[in-house]
N, C-alpha and C positions, 0 to 999 in steps of 0.2 A: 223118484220122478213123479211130479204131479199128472195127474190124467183128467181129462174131461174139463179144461177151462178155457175158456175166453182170455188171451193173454194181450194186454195192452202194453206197448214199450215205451216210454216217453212219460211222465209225471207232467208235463205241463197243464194249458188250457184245454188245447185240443184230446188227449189222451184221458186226464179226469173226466171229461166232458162224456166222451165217448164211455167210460167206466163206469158213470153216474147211472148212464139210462139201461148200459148191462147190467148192474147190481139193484137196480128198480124194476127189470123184466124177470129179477129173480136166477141169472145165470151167473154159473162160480168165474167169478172173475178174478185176475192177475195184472196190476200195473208194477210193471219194472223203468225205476226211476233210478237216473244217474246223476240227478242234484244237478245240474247244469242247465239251467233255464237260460234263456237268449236275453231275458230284458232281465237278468241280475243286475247290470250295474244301474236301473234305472230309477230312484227315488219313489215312482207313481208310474201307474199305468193313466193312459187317459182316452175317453172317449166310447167306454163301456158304459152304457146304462146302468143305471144305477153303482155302479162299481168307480166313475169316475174318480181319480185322485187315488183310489188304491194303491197301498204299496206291493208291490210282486209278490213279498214273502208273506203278505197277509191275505191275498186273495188263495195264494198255491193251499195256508196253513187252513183257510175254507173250504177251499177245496177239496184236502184228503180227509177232513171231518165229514164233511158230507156221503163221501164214498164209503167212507168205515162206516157208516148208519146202515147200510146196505148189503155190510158184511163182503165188502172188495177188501181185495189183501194187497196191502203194497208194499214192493220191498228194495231197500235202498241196494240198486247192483244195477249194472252193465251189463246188456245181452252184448255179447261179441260175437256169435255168432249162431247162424239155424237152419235148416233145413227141410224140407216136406215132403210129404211123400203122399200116400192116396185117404191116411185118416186123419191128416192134417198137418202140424208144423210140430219139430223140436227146435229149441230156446235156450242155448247154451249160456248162462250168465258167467259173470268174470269171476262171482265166486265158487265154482267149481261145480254148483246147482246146474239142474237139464229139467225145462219144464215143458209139457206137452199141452200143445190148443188146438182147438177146432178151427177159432180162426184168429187171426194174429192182424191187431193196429198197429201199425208203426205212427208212430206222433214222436220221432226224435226230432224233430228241427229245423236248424239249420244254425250254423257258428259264423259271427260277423268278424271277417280279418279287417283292421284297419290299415290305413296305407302308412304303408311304412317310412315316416316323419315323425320325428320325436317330439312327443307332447299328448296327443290323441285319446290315446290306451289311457293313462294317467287320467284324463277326466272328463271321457264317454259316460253318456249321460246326466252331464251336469250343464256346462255351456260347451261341451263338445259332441253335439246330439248329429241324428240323421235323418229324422224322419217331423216334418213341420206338423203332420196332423197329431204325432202326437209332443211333441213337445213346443209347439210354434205358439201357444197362447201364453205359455210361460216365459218367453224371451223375446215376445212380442215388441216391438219399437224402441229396439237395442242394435247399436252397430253390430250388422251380421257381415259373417264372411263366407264361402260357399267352396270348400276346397276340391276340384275337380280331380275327378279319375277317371275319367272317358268324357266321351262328346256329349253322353247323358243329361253330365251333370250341368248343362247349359238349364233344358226342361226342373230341374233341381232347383235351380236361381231361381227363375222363373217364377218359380211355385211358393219362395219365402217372399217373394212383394207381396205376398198376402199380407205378412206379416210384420215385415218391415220395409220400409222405404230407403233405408242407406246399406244397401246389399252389395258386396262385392264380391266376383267371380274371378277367385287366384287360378288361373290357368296353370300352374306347376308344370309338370313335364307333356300339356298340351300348348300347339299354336292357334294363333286364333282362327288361321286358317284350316285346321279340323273342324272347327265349328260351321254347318250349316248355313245357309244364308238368312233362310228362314227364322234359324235362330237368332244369330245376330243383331237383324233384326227386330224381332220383341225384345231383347236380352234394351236396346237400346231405346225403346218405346216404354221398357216398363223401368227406366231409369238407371241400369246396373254395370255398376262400371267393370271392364275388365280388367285385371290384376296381370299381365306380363311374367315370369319369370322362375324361378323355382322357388318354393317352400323349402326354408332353411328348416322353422322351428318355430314353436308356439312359447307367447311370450306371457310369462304365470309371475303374478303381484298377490300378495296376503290371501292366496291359495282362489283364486279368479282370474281366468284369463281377459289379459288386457291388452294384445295384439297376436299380430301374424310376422313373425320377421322371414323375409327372405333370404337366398343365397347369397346376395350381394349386401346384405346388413341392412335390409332397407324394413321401416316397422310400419306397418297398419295398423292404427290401434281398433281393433273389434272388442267384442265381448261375447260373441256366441262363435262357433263357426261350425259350421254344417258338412258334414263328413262320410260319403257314402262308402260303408265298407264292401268289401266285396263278400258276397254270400257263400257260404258253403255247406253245400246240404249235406246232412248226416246219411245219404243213402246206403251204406254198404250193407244194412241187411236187405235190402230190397235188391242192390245187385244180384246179392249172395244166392237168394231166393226166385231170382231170373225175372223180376219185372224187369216189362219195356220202358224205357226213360226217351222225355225228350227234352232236348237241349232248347234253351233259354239262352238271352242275353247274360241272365242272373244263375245259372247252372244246371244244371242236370236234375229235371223231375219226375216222377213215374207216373205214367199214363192213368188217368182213370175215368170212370163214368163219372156221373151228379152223383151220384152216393158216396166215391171214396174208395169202390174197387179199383184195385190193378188188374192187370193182365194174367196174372196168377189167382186161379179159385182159392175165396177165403184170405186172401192178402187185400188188409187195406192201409189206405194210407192217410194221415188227415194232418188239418194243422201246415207250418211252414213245412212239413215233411213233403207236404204235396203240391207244394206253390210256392214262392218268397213273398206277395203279397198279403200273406195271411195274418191281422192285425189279431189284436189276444180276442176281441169280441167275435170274426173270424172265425178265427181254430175252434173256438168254444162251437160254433153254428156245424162246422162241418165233425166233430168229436160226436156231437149230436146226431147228425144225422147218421153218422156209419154207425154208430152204436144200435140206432134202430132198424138200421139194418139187415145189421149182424143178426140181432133178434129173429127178424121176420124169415132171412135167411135158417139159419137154425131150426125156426118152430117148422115148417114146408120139411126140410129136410128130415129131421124127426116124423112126422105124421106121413110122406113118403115110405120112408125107409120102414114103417110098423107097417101100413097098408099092404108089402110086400113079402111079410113073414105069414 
């Protein structure tokens, strides 16, 4: 069993982030990384300074170059489960490892389910994207379609006539009378037509989608369509470990200050772990901040704890 680390769980933005500035203040640090990043299927990240157009797997492989300069350990495993007690947390990985920290990042995530309509999964993050800011410059003034999954996704439409001007809003298993009035009308002020009826199925030509057909065989022809999955945050070690959560539109998140603490001493939490808003430039701001933290935490508690021997 290791003793005496800084244990970070999550390998993403937020989690190196946070590992970076522990293995610069000099503290034995541990990232446990389960190789499941959220924006894998996504060609480019976008809207990170200087990092703009980055590919995922080439920012993470900067990433843990950076950490290893600093002599952080990471290792490819799954915490599955942990525990804490009064000198800090155990770290059960799924390789049969148990490692001990002082204080423990959670940066595991959060996993996007798409709605379940055939076509999606297949080719999310290509012209089946979610999110305009980061993919809306690339599919810029192309027939868009906007597949709803709650009364949300009205605000959703809304937000691609940034980017395109021939927007349609497939209401699928909504009526239009779910829709707000409010909504309705801007949805009709910023030109967006509504779409009536259910999503059969996505219509794929020389590996590019070229429409939307519906249940009654009827085609739209698009070429992007805009798909809000529904989020699912990786919380179960933070259950396991007794933070308090609070419920969202978009799921269950742990309570915390501006730094990144939970409700539990020495539990933090950063990154989509601790929000669903959190873009990769984000997670990387808030992995930073808990990291330092941790640090500042740490040094007090140390120079404490001598002061009293």
């Amino acid at each position: 069993m290791t003793e005496n680390r800084d244990v970070v769980v999550g390998g993403g933005a937020a989690g190196l982030s946070a590992a970076l500035v522990l293995g610069r203040a000099m503290r034995r640090t541990l990232v446990v990384d389960a190789g499941e990043p959220r924006n894998a299927p996504s060609a480019h990240l976008q809207g990170y300074l200087t990092r703009d157009g980055m590919s995922p797997a080439e920012f993470l492989a900067v990433g843990r170059a950076e950490i290893a300069r600093y002599g952080v350990e990471l290792v490819r495993d799954r915490a599955v489960d942990a525990r804490g007690d009064a000198a800090g947390f155990t770290v059960e990985l799924a390789s049969g490892r148990s490692v001990r920290a002082r204080q423990l990042v959670i940066a595991t995530g959060l996993a996007d389910e798409l709605p379940a309509v055939p076509g999606p999964a297949e080719r999310f993050g290509r012209d089946v994207v979610h999110c305009p800011y980061c993919h809306g410059w690339e599919v810029r003034d192309l027939p868009t379609g906007v597949l709803a999954t709650s009364p949300l996704s009205a605000h959703q439409a809304l937000m691609v006539t940034q980017w395109s001007k021939d927007v349609r809003l497939f209401l699928h298993e909504l009526s239009e009378s779910e829709l707000a009035a409010e909504d309705l009308r801007r949805l009709a002020t910023a030109g967006v037509t509504l779409v009536p009826g259910r999503v059969g199925e996505l219509v794929v030509a020389d590996d590019r989608l070229t429409g939307v057909r519906l249940a009654d065989g009827t085609v739209h022809e698009r070429e992007v369509l805009y798909a809000a999955p529904r989020a699912v945050p990786r919380n179960d070690l933070l259950v396991r470990l007794g933070a308090q959560l609070r419920e969202t539109p978009f799921g269950a998140y742990p309570v915390i200050d501006e730094r990144g603490l939970t409700t539990v001493p020495g539990l933090w939490a950063a990154g989509n772990a601790s929000g669903f808003a959190e873009q990769v430039v984000n997670a990387a701001g808030r992995g930073y901040r808990a990291g330092a933290a941790i640090n500042g935490e740490l040094l007090f508690a140390d120079l404490d704890g001598a002061a009293r021997v």
